[in-house]
MIKOLGU-339818 format. One record per residue (C-alpha): residue number from 1; x negated, y, z. Coordinates in Angstrom, 3 decimals, m for minus. Each point is the difference from the previous one (the first is absolute). Layout:
N
r n: NUM&east: X&north: Y&up: Z
...
***
This chain:
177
r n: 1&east: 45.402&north: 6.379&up: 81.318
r n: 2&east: 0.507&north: 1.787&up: 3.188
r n: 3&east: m1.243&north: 3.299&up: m1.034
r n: 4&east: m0.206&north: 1.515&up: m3.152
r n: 5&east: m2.217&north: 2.628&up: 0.281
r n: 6&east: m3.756&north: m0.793&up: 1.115
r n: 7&east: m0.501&north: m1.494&up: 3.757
r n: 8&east: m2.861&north: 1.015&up: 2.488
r n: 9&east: m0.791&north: m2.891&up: 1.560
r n: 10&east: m2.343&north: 0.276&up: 3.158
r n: 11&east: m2.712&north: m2.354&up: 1.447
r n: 12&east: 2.356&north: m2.323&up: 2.244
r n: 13&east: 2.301&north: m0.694&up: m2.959
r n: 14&east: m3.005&north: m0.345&up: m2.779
r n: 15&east: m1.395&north: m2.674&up: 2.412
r n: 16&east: 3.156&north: m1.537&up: 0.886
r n: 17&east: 0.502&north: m0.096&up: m4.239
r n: 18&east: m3.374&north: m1.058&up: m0.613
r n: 19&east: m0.147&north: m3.166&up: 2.435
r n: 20&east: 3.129&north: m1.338&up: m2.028
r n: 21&east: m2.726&north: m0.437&up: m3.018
r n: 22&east: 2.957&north: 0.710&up: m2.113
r n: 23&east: m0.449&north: 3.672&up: 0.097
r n: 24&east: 0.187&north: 0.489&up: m4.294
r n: 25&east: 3.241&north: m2.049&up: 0.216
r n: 26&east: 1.719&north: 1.740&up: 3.343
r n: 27&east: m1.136&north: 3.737&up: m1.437
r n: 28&east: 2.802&north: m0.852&up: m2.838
r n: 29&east: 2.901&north: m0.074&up: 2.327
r n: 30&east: m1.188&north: 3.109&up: 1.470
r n: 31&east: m0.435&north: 2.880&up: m1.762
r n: 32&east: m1.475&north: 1.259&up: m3.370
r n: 33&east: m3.177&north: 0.733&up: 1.827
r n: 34&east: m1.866&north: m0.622&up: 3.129
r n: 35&east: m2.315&north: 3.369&up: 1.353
r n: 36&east: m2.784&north: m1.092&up: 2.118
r n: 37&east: m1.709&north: 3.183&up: 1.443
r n: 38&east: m3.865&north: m0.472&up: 0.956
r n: 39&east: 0.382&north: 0.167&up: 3.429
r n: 40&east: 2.503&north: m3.082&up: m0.324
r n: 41&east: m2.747&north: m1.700&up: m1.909
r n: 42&east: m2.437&north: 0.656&up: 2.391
r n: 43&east: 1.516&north: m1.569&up: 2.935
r n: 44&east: 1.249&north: m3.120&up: m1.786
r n: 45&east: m3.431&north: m2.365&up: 0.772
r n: 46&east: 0.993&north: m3.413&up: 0.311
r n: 47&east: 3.018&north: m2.750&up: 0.264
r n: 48&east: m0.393&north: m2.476&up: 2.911
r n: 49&east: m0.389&north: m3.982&up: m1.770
r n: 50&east: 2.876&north: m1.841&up: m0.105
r n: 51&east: m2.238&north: m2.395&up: 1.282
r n: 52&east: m1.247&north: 1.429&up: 3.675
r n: 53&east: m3.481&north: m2.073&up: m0.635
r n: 54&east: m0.426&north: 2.334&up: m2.722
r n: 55&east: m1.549&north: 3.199&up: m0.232
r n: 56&east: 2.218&north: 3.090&up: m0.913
r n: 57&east: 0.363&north: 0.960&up: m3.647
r n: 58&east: m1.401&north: 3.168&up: m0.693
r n: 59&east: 2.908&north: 1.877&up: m2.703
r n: 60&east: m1.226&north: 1.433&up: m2.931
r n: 61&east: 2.509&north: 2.629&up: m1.532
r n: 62&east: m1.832&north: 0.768&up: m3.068
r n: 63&east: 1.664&north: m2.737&up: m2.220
r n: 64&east: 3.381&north: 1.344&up: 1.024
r n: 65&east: m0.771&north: 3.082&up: m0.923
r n: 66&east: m1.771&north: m0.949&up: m3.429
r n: 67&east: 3.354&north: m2.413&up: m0.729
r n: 68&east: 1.880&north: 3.523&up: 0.967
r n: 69&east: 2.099&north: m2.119&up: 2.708
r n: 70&east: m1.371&north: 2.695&up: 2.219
r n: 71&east: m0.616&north: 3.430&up: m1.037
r n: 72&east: m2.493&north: 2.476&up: 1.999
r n: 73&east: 1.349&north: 3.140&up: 1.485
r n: 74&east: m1.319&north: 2.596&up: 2.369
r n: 75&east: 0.521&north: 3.247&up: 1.620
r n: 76&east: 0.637&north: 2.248&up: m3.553
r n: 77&east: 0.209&north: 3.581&up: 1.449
r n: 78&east: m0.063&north: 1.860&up: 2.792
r n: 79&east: 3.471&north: m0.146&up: 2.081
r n: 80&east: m0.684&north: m3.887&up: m0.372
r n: 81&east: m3.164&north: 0.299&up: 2.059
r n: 82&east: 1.610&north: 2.057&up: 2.161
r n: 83&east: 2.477&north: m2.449&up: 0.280
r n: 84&east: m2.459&north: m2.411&up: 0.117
r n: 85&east: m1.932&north: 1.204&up: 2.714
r n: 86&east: 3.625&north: 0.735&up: 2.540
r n: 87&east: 0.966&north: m3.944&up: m0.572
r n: 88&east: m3.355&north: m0.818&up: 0.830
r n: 89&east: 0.309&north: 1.834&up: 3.904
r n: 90&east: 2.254&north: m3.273&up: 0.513
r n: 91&east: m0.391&north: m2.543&up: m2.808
r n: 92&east: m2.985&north: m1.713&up: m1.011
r n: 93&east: m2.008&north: 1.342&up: m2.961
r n: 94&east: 2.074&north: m2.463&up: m2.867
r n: 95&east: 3.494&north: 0.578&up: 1.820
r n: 96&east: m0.747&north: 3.675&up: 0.019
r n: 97&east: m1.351&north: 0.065&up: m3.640
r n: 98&east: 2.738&north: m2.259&up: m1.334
r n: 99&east: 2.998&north: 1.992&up: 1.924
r n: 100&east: m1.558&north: 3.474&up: m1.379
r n: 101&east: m0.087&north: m0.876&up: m3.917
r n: 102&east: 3.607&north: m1.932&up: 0.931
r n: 103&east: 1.260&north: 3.487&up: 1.781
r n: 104&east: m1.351&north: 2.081&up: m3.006
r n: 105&east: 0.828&north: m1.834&up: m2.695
r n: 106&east: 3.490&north: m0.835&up: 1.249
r n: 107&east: m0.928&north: m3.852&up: m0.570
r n: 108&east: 1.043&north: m3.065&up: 1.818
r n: 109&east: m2.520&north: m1.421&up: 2.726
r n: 110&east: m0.289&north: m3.443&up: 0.541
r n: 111&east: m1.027&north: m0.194&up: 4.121
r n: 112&east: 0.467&north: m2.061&up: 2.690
r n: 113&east: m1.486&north: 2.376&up: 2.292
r n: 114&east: 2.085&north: 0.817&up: 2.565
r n: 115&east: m1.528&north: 3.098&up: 1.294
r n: 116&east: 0.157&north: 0.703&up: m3.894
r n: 117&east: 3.707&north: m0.190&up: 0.171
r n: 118&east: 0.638&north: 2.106&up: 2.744
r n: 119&east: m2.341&north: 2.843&up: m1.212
r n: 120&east: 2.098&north: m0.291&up: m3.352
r n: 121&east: 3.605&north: 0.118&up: 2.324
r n: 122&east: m1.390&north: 2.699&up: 2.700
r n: 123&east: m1.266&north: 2.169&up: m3.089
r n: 124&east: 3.413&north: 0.245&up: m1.400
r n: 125&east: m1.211&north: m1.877&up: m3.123
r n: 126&east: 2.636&north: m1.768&up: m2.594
r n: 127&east: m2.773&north: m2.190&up: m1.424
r n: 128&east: 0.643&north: m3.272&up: m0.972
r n: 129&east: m1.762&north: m2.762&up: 1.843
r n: 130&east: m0.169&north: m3.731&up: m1.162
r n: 131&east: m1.342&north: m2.280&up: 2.051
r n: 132&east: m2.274&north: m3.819&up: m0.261
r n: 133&east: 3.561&north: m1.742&up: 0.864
r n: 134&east: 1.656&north: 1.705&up: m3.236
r n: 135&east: m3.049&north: m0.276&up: m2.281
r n: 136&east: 0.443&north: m3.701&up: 0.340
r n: 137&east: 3.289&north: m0.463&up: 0.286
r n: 138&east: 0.622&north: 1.655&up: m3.542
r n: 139&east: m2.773&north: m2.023&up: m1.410
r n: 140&east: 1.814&north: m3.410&up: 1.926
r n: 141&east: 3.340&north: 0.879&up: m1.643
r n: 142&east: 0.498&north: m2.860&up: m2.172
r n: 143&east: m2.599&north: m2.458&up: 1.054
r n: 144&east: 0.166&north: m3.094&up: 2.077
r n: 145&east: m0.992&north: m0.400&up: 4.089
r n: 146&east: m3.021&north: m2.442&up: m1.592
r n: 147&east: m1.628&north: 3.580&up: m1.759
r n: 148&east: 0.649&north: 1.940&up: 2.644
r n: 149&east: m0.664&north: m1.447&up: 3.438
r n: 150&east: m4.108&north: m0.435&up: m1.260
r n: 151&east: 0.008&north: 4.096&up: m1.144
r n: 152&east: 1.356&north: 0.579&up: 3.576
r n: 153&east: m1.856&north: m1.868&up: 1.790
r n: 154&east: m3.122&north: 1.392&up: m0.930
r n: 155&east: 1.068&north: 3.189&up: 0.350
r n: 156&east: 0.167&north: m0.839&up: 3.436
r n: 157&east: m3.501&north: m1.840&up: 0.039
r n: 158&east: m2.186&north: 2.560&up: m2.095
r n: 159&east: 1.687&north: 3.239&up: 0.989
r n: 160&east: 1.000&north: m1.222&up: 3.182
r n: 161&east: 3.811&north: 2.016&up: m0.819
r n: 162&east: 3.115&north: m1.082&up: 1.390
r n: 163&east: 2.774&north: 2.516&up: m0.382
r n: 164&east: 1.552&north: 1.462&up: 3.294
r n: 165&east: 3.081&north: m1.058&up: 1.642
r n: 166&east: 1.892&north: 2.965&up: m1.354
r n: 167&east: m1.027&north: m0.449&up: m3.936
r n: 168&east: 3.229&north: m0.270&up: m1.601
r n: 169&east: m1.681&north: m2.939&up: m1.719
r n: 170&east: m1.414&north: m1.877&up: 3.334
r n: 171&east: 2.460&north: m2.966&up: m0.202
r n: 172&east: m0.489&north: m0.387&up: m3.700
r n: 173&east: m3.984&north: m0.366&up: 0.400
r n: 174&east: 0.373&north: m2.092&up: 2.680
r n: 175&east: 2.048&north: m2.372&up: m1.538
r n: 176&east: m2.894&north: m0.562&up: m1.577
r n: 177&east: m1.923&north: m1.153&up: 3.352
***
């Protein structure tokens, strides 16, 4: 696992996890529990087709959370809304969310966000952040190029992710390509 403790994982990551359609397996490798706030749920809508002829696949969390591979979390109190509500001057509503129970529950946040990032490093925050590129790479240790080019791949179809140029990870994923 990467983390031991719960992770928060916000809307670019869930949909970057969910257009793997492996999410039950990958959430194994990860941590002992996934926290999906509602405004994270909210934003996640669809997955582009792997097929472009297609028409986008509209994501429906509620089997995720009924199989407990996602659990539901939300603001609990009032210095996380407050928190809340100062992410959300610069972050969108499930960045902000996520970031705010991650801040005040000292938990992990899984993010690709890179505005995310920097509002964690300019705010003087230790948190741990995991990102798409370590997700998978911890759930690739151990299997073959034949397993894990496909999960990649659409990844990059469905979410329409790539990781940066400066992902410590980049060359690995794109090894992939």
């Amino acid at each position: 696992m990467i983390v031991q403790q719960a992770l928060v994982v916000d809307t670019c990551v869930l949909i970057n996890l969910l257009a793997t359609d492996r999410l039950d397996e990958i959430a194994l490798h990860v941590a002992p529990g996934l926290l999906v706030c509602s405004a994270v749920a909210s934003e996640s809508i669809y997955l582009r087709p792997l097929d472009v002829t297609q028409q986008p696949e509209q994501v429906i969390l509620d089997p995720f959370f009924e199989n407990k591979i996602l659990a539901a979390c939300d603001c609990d109190n009032e210095a996380e809304e407050q928190l809340y509500v100062n992410y959300a001057l610069e972050l969108d509503d499930g960045e902000a969310m996520s970031l705010a129970i991650a801040h005040a529950r000292k938990l992990p946040l899984a993010t690709d966000e890179k505005k995310a990032k920097r509002v964690i490093r300019d705010s003087g925050k230790h948190m741990r952040v995991v990102s798409t590129s370590e997700i998978l790479y911890a759930w690739a240790t151990g299997r073959g190029r034949a397993e894990i080019k496909p999960v990649l791949e659409a990844i990059g179809i469905r979410a329409r992710f790539r990781p940066p140029d400066d992902d410590p990870l980049v060359a690995w994923w794109n090894s992939f390509s």
